[in-house]
C-alpha positions in Angstrom: -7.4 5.3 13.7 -9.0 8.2 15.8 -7.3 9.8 18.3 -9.8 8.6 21.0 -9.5 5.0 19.8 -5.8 4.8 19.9 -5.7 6.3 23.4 -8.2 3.8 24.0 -6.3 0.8 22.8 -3.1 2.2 24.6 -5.2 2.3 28.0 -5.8 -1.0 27.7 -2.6 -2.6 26.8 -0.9 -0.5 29.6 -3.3 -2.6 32.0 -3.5 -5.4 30.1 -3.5 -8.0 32.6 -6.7 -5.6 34.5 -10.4 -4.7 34.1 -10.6 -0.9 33.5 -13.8 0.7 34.6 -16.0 2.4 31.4 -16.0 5.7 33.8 -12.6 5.8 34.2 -11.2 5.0 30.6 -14.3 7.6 29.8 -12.6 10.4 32.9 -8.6 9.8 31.2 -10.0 10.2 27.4 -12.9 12.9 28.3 -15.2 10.9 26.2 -18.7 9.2 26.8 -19.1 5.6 27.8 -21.5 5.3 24.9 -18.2 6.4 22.6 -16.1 3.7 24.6 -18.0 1.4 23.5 -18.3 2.3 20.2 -14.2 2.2 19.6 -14.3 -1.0 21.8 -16.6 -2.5 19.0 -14.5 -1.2 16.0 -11.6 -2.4 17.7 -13.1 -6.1 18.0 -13.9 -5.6 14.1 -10.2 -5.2 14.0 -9.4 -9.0 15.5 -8.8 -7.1 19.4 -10.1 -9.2 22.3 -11.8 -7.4 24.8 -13.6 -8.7 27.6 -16.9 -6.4 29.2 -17.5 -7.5 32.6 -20.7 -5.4 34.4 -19.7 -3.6 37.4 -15.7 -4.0 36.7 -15.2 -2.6 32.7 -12.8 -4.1 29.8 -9.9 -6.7 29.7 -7.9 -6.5 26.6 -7.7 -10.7 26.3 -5.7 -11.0 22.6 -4.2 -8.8 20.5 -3.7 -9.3 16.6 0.2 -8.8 15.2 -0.5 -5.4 13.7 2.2 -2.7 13.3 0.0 0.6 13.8 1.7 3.2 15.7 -0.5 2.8 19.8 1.4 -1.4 19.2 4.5 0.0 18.2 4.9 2.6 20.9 4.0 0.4 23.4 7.4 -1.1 23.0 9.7 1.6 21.5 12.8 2.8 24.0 14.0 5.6 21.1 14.7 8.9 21.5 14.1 10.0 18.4 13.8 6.8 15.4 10.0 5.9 15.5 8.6 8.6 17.7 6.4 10.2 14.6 4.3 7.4 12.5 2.9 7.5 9.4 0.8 4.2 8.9 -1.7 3.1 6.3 -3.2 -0.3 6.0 -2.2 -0.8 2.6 0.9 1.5 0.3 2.2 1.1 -2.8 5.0 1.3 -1.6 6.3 2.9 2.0 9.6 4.8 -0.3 7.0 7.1 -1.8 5.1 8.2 1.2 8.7 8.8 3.1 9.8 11.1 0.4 6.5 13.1 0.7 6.6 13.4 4.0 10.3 14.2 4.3 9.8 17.1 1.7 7.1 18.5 3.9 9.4 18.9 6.1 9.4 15.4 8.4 11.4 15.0 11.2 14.7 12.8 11.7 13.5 9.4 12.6 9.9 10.0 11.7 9.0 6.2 10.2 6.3 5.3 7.4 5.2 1.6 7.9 2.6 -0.2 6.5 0.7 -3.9 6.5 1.0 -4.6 2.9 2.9 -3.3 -0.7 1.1 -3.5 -3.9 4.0 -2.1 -5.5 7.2 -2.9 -3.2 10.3 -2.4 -4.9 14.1 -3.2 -3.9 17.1 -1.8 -5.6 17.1 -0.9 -9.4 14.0 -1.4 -9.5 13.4 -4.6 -8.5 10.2 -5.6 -7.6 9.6 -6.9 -3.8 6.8 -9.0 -2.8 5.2 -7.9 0.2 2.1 -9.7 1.3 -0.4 -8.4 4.0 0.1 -8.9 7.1 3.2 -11.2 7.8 6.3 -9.2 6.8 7.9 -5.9 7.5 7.5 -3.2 5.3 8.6 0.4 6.6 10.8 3.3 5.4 13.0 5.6 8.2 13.6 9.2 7.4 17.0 10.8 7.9 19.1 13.9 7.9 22.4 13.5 8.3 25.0 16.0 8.6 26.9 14.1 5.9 28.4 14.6 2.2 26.7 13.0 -0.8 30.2 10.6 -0.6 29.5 8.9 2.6 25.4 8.6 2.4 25.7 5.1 0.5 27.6 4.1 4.0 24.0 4.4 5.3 23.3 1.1 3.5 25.9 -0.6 5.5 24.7 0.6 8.7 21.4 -0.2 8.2 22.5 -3.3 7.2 24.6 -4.2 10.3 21.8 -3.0 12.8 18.9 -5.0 11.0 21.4 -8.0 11.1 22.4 -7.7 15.1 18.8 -6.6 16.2 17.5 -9.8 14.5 19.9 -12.0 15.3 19.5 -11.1 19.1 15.5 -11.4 18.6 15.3 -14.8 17.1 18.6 -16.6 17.9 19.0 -17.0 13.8 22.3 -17.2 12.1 21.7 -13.7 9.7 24.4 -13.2 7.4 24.9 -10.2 5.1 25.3 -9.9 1.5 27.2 -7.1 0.3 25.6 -4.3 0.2 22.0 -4.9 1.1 20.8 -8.3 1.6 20.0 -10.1 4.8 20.2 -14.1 4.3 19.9 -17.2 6.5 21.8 -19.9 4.6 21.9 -18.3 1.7 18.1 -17.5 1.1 17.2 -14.1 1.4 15.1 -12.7 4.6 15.5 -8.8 3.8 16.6 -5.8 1.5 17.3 -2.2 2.1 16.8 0.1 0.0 18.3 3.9 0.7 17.6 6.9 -1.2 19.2 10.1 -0.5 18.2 13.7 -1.6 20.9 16.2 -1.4 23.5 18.0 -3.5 27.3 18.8 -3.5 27.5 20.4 -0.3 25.5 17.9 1.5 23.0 15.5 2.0 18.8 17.0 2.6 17.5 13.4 3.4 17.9 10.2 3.3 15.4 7.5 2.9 16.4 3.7 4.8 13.6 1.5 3.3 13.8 -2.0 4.6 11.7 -5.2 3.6 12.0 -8.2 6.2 10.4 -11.9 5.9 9.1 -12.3 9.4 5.9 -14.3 9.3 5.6 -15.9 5.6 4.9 -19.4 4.6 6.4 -21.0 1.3 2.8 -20.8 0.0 2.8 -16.9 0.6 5.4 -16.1 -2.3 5.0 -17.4 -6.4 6.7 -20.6 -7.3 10.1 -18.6 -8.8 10.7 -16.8 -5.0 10.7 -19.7 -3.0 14.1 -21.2 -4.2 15.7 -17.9 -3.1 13.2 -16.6 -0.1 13.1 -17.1 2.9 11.5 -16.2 6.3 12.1 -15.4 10.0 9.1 -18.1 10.5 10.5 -21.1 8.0 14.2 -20.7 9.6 12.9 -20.2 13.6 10.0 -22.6 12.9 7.6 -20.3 14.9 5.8 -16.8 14.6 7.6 -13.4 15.6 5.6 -10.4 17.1 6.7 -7.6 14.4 5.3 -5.1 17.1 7.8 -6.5 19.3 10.7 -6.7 16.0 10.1 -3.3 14.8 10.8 -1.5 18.0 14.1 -3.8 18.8 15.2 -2.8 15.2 15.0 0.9 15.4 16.4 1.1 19.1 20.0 -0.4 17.2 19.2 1.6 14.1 19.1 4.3 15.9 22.8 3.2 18.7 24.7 2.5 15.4 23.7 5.3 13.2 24.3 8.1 16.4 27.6 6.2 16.4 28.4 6.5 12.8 27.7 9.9 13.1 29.8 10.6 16.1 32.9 7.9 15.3 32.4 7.9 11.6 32.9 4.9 9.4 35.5 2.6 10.9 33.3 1.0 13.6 30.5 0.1 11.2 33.1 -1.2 9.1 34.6 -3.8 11.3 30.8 -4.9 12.7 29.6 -5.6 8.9 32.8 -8.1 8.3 31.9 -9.8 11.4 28.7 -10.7 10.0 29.6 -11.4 6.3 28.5 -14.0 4.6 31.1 -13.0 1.3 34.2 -13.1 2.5 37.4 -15.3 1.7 34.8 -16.5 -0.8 35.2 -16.6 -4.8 32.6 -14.0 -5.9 31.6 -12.5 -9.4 30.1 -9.3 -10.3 29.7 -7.1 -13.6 30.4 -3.2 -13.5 31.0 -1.0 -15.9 34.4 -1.9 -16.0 33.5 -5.6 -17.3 33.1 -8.7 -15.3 35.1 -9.1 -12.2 35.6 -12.0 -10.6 37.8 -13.0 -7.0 38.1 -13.8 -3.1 36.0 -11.0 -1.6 38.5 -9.3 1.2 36.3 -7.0 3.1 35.2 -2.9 2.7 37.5 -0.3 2.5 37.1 2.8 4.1 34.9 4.0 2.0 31.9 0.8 2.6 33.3 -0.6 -1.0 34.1 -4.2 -1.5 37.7 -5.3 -2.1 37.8 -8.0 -4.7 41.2 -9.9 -4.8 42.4 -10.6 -8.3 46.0 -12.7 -8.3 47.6 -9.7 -6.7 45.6 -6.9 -7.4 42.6 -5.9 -5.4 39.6 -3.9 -6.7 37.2 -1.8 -5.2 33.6 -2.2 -6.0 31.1 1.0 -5.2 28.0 -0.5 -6.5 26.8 -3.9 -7.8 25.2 -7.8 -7.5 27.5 -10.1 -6.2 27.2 -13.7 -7.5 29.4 -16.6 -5.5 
């Protein structure tokens, strides 16, 4: 979207409930009326509303649910997570274009986000489905002042905040699944996926990719998904404004990971076990060790899981839980 155009489209959702005169939109953007009109066309293409009245200008009357950066801002209260937006109609995936962006040199909180995946993936590999146009797709760049040890921790944060942001949106019962699933009654709703760059000394960047359900239908995923999917929408039986979700979501991304930073692990640590959905239950998981199979406890200090066994109790770093 042209600069113009998205000034535009931010005029007229600041005075959305208004006329605006075509000479004054055309005084605040130093543009012709001939090229106000022009953008006021393409953005009609786009599924805006906009009423032209002679003599009084345009009304914005209906906006589509689209994540480009003019919707997202409009509702953003972030210092810093969201402020710089990278948005494409399409990605393969939203990982790729973080990491290219964060090696040029990106700025903390700067966010990729996109309407669609072709080629959406979740951890090891995993392939995520990510139709147009009714879920949340994006990827948050970060640079902590951390070690290597403590970036996986970042998973947990992300993790908690997606969980409480959510929760307080829609009014949904969201659970977590150690160590990056979001569920409502046991059917998943979102992943995260972080990546971090770095070495010994510390970390360069990390990459918090997350994948949310919001809008989606049964009919939107393949026959195997819908046993184990599920969506904002199904559970709240009504359609959520992702402009609206995405802002609400990096405002407590943003409070919990300035807090992790500050007050380290411990807090995080006690506000993911409030919102298990694991524990006192009798899980099983394979690591290298072999098979392991107990009463999940809780996370250490660390962000592993403790896994009772008679009397013993084992740590677990990284794997897929099964209870």
């Amino acid at each position: 979207m042209s600069k113009i155009r998205e000034h535009l489209l931010s005029l007229l959702l600041e005075h959305e409930s208004e006329f605006l005169s075509g000479e004054e939109i055309s005084e605040r953007l130093h543009c012709s009326r001939t090229a106000i009109w022009k953008h006021i066309e393409e953005l009609r293409k786009e599924g805006y509303q906009i009423e032209a009245r002679p003599k009084k200008g345009y009304q914005l009357l209906y906006r589509p649910d689209r994540v480009s950066p003019e919707e997202l801002k409009f509702h953003l209260k972030t210092q810093r997570f969201g402020q710089w937006i990278r948005y494409r109609e399409s990605l393969p995936s939203t990982q790729v274009l973080a990491h290219e962006w964060a090696k040029e040199g990106a700025k903390e909180g700067s966010l990729v986000v996109t309407e669609e995946q072709t080629q959406g993936r979740g951890r090891m590999g995993r392939f995520w489905h990510s139709p147009p146009g009714t879920g949340i797709w994006m990827s948050l760049i970060l640079r902590p002042e951390i070690t290597l040890a403590q970036a996986s921790q970042l998973t947990l944060v992300g993790s908690v905040a997606l969980t409480r942001s959510l929760r307080r949106e829609t009014g949904l019962d969201i659970r977590i699944k150690w160590p990056n699933d979001l569920l409502i009654e046991g059917k998943k709703i979102s992943g995260i996926l972080t990546e971090t760059r770095g070495e010994q000394d510390g970390v360069q960047y990390v990459i918090l990719g997350m994948g949310i359900n919001a809008n989606q239908t049964e009919s939107d995923w393949p026959e195997e998904l819908r046993e184990i999917a599920t969506s904002l929408a199904i559970e709240g039986k009504k359609q959520y404004r992702r402009r609206v979700l995405i802002p609400a979501i990096l405002k407590e991304m943003e409070d919990l990971y300035d807090a992790f930073l500050d007050n380290g692990f411990e807090p995080i640590r006690i506000l993911w076990e409030e919102y298990a959905a694991i524990l006192g239950k009798q899980v099983r998981t394979t690591t290298h060790r072999g098979v392991i199979e107990g009463v999940a406890m809780g996370l250490d200090s660390t962000g592993a899981l403790l896994i009772r066994q008679g009397e013993k109790v084992t740590p677990v770093f990284s794997s897929d839980i099964e209870y």
